[in-house]
N, C-alpha and C positions, 0 to 999 in steps of 0.2 A: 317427604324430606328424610334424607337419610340419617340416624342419629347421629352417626360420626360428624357430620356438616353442621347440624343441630349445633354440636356441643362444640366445635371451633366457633360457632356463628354466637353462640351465646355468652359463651367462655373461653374467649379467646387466650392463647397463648404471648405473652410477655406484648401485648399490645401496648403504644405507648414508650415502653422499654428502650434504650440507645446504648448500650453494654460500652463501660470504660475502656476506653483503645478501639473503638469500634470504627469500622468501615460502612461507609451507606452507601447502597444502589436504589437509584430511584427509574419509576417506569411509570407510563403513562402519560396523559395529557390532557388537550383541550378538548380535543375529539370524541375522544368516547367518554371524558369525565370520570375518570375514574385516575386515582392517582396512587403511587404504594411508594414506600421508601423499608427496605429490609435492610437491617444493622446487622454484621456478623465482627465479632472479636475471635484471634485466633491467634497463638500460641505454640509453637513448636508444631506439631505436625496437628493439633485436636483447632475444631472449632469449638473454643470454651463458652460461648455466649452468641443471644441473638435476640431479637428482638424487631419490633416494625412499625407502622402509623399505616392506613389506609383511609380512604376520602373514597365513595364511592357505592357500589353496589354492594350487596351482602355476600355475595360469592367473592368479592375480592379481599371481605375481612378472614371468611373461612380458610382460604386458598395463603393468605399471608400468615396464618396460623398455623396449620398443618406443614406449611415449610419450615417455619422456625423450631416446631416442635422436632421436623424430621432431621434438622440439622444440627440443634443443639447436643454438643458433648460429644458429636461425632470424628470420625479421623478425616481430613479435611480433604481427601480423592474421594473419600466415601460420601460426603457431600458434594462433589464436586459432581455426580451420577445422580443429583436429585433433580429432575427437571419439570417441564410439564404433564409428562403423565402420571411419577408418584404423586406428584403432588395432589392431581386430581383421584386418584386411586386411593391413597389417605380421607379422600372425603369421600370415600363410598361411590366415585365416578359421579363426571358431571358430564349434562346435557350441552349440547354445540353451542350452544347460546352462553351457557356460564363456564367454557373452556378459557375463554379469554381472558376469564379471571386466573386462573393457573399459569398461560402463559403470564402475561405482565408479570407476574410474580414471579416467576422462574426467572425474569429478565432481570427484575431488581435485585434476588439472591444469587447470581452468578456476575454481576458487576459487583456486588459487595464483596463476593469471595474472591473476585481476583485480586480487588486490591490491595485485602488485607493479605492475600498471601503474596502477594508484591512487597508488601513493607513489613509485615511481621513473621511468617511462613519460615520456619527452618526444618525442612523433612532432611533425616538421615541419607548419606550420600548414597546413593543408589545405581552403580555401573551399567547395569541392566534397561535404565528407566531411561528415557526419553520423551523433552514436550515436541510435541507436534503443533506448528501454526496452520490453523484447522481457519482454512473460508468457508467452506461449503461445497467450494467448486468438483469438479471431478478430478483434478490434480492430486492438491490436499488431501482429499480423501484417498484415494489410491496411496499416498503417501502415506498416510496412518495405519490404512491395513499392512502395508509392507511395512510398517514400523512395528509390528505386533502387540501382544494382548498386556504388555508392559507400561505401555504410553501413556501419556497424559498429552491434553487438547487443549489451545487456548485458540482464542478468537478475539480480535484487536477491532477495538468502535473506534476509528479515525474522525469521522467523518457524519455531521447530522445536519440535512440541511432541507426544510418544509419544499424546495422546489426540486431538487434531487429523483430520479427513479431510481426509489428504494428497489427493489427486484434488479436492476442491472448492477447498482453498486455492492462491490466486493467488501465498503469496512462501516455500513450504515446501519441503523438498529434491525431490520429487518433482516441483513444476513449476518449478522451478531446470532440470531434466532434459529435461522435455517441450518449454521454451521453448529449450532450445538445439537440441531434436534439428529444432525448426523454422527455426530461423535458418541451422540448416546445410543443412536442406533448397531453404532462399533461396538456397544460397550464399553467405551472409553468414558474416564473422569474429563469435566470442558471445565475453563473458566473462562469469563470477558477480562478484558482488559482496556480500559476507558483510557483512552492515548490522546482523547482532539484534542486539547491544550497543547502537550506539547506538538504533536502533526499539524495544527495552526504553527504556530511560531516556527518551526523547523521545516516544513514544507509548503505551506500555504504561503505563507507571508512571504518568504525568499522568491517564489514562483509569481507572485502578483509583482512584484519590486522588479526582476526580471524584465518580465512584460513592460514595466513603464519605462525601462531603460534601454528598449531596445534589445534586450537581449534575448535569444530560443532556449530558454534554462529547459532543461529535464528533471521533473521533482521527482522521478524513480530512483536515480541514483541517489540526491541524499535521504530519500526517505528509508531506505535500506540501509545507508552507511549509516545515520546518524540518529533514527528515531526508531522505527519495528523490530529489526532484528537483534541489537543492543538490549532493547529494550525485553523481548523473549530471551535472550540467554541469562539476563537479570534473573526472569521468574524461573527459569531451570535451575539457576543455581538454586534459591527458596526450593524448591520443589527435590531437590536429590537428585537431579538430573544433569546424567552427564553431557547429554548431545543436544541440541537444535533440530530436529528434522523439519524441510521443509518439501511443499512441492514443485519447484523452481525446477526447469530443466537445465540444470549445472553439474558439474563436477569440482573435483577439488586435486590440488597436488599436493604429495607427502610434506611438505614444507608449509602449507595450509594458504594457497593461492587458488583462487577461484580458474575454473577450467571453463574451456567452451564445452557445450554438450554436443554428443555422439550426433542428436539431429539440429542439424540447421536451421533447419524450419522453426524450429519452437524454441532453440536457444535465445536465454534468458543471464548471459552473465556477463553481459553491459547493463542489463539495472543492479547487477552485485558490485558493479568494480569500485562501489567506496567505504566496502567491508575492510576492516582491518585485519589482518591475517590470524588475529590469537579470537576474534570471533569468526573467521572461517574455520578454522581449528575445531571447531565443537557443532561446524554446521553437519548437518547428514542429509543429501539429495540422491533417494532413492529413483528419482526417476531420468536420471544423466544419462544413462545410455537407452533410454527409449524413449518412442514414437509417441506422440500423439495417440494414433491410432492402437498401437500397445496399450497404452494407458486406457484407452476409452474399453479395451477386448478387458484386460483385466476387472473392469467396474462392471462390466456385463457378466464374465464368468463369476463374480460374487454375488451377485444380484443388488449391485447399488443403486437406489432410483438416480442417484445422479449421472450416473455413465453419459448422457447423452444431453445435459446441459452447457447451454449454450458459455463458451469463453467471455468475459469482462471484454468487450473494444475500447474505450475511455479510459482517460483518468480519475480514479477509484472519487473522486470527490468532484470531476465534474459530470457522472453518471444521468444523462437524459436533462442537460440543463443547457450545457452549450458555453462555449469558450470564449465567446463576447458577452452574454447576457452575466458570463461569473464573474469576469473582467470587472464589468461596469456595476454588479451587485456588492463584490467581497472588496473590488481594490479602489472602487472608483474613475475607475477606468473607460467613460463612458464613449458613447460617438464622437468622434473633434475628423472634422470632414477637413481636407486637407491638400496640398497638388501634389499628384504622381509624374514625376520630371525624370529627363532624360541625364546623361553624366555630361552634357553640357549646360544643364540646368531649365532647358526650355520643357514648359509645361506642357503635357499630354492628357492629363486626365483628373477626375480630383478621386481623392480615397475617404476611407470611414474613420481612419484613426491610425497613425504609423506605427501604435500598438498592438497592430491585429495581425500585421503581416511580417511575415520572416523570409530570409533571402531564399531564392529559390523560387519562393513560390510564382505559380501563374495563375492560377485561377483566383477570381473574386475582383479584378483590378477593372474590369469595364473597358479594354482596351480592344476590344477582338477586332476592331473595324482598322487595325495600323496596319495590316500586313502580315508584317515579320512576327512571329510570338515573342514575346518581352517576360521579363521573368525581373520578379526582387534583387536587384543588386546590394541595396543596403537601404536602413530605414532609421530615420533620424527625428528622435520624440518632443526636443528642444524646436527644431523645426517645423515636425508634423510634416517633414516629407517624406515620399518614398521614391527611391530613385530603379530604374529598372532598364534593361539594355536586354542583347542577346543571350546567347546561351553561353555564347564561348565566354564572356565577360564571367560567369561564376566560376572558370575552373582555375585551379590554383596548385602551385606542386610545394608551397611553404606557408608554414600555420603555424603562429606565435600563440603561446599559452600561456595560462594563467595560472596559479593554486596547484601550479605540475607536482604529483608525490609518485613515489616510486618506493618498490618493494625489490629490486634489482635492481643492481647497476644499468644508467641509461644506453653502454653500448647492446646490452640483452637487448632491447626492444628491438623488433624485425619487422611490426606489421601494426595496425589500428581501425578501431572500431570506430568511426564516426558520426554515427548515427543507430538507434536498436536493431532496425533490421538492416543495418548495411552489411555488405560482406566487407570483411576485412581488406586494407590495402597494406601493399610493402611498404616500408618507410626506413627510416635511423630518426635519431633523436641527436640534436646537436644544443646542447645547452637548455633552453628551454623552447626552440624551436624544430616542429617534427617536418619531416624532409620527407615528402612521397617522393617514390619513384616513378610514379606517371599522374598526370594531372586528376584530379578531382571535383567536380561539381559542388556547388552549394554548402560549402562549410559555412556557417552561423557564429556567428558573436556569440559566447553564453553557452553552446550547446557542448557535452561532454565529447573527449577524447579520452579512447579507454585505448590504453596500452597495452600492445601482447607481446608474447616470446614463443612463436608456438602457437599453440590453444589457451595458453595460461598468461591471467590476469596478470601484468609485473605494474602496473599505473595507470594515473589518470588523471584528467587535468581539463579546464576548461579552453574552450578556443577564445584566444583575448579580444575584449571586446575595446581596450583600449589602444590597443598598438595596430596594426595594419599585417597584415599578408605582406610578407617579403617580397616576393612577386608574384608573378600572374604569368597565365599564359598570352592575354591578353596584352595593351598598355598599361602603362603603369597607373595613368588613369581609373583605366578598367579593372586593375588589379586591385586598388586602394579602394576604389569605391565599391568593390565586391567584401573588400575585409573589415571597412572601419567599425 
């Protein structure tokens, strides 16, 4: 045993300990049994105090010792750079079996230091400095290196759920871990930032509510406008920092309105369009006029292990669980089997729940033996029906909105985004009803209209799910029961 480990393992540092004004991260669980909870207090730019509790194996009292010793009285970037490996390197290095004990720990002193540098943190204004919202991914990271050796890194835990595939989700504890073990690989300062409370109630909760009303909500949009990124310029400001960098394929205009990016392919600023302008003001997206494929050649010319990891396809919280099983686990949303009826009301078939399906869709309805394909007209949760017709029945050239804001005047508006990957259509905006110029398929109750002028975000607004589609191409019939 190495003496340094010894003398952590024997005489522990401020064990016990919870420093007045103090912030706790805690890590660990049922599983491996072992449990840590790390205090840090902090102060203007210093972590003035720290302290800890450990339940568990003797490498995780040593490993909770050596942290608090290495972070006590330090400048609070310079702990922000302590992670798994000082920590094990303070103990003389540990063997693969007692690494574990370093990480966990690393886990619980970097939720403690975000928070308190969230709520107590005042570092000197710093023009130069920028935090980076660091996942792990090959985005972010490219993002960070082009943000240079100035940076600081945060990493947001949205999201913890025992049925979840940790390794596919982007904001669970496991890529909390992955995205720091990169940022230090940067040499970059990382902190976490424990967000699920609010990411429940601001995107979880709205999006299950949604669902049960029938509606296609997008929780990308307000998880951007109203929880993550508010929330990261909060800790820039703490931190001295003047910008936001992120790696979002977006742009920005001199007036501080969110742009489309250079590639279409990978444009990303319909999940921005419910930023408000004085937080786009401070955003910085170094990867707006490139490629995919740019971005992945730069992670290679630096030699980042992650160059060639795979993109998040899901929503970051229902990662490898499934969109009915979360339904039925988070909102209560369970199977209510149901009839799938035509818009004269005669029954065709039965469904799983009018909560599962949204207008448009065809596949999953059991109908393939009619003929004609049949597609989601509208779906009604009070009923438990789903009503469904042909295809011409979804398209519509008027769509009344809901919650419409606008950052330009509504004659600006010339085009919209109806969906993340749709290409944009011509339109005008007449009141709070948008007016395409040639019909369109499958607009959804509930789901975002993002506003342009140009390439540039000018609004946004929901498709209403109380009023009806003006008209239709169809009858009026066909029209109302495509919109209600």
């Amino acid at each position: 045993m190495d003496e340094r480990f010894a003398e952590h393992l024997e005489h522990p540092v401020a064990r016990g300990h919870r420093p007045d004004g103090g912030h706790d991260g805690h890590a660990g669980g049922a599983l491996c049994g072992d449990l840590v909870r790390v205090s840090v207090a902090v102060a203007g730019d210093t972590v003035v105090d720290a302290g800890f509790d450990a339940e568990g194996c003797g490498a995780l009292t040593a490993a909770a010792s050596a942290a608090v010793d290495l972070v006590r009285g330090e400048a609070l970037l310079d702990a922000a750079h302590v992670g798994t490996q000082p920590i094990a390197a303070a103990l003389g290095g540990l063997s693969a079996g007692k690494l574990h004990a370093a990480e966990l720990v690393a886990d619980a002193l970097h939720a403690a230091l975000g928070q308190a540098a969230w709520h107590d943190a005042q570092l000197a204004a710093d023009p130069g400095r920028t935090l980076v919202a660091m996942s792990g991914g090959v985005d972010s990271t490219v993002a960070a290196l082009l943000a240079g050796p100035g940076a600081a890194t945060v990493t947001l835990e949205l999201w913890r759920d025992p049925e979840n595939d940790a390794e596919a989700s982007c904001c669970s504890a496991n890529a909390v871990r992955a995205a720091r073990a990169v940022a230090h690989g940067l040499g970059l300062p990382h902190l976490t930032l424990d967000l699920r409370e609010p990411f429940r109630e601001g995107v979880v909760d709205p999006w299950l509510a949604g669902h049960a009303a029938g509606l296609t909500p997008n929780p990308c949009v307000g998880c951007n406008g109203r929880v993550r990124l508010d929330a990261m310029v909060q800790l820039a400001d703490r931190l001295g920092a003047a910008t936001l960098t992120t790696g979002h394929y977006a742009r920005t205009t001199p007036d501080g309105l969110v742009r489309l990016a250079a590639d279409p392919a990978k444009d990303q600023a319909y999940a921005l369009a419910g930023l408000d302008p004085a937080t786009t003001r401070r955003l910085r997206f170094p990867l707006g006029e490139h490629t995919k494929d740019q971005v992945r050649a730069l992670a290679r010319e630096h030699g980042l292990t992650v160059a060639d990891k795979a993109d998040s396809q899901d929503l970051c919280f229902l990662a490898g669980t499934g969109r009915a099983r979360f339904l039925a686990r988070h909102g209560g949303l369970d199977d209510r089997p149901g009839d799938v009826v035509d818009t004269g009301g005669a029954v065709l078939g039965r469904h799983r729940g009018a909560h599962l399906y949204t207008v448009g869709q065809r596949r999953g309805l059991g109908l393939d033996g009619t003929g004609t394909p049949l597609y989601v007209l509208h779906t009604d949760p009070a009923a438990n029906t789903v009503t469904v017709g042909d295809r011409a029945q979804l398209a519509t050239t008027r769509i009344a909105l809901d919650g419409l804001r606008l950052h330009r005047p509504a004659a600006a508006v010339d085009r919209a985004k109806l969906r993340y990957k749709a290409e944009p259509v011509a339109c005008r905006l007449e009141d709070d009803v948008l007016v395409l110029d040639a019909p369109t398929e499958a607009v959804a109750p509930g789901q975002v209209a993002v506003l342009l002028q140009g390439d540039a975000v000018v609004g946004h607004a929901a498709v209403s799910a109380s009023r009806l589609h003006l008209d239709g191409v169809g009858s009026p019939t066909e029209a109302s029961s495509a919109a209600a």
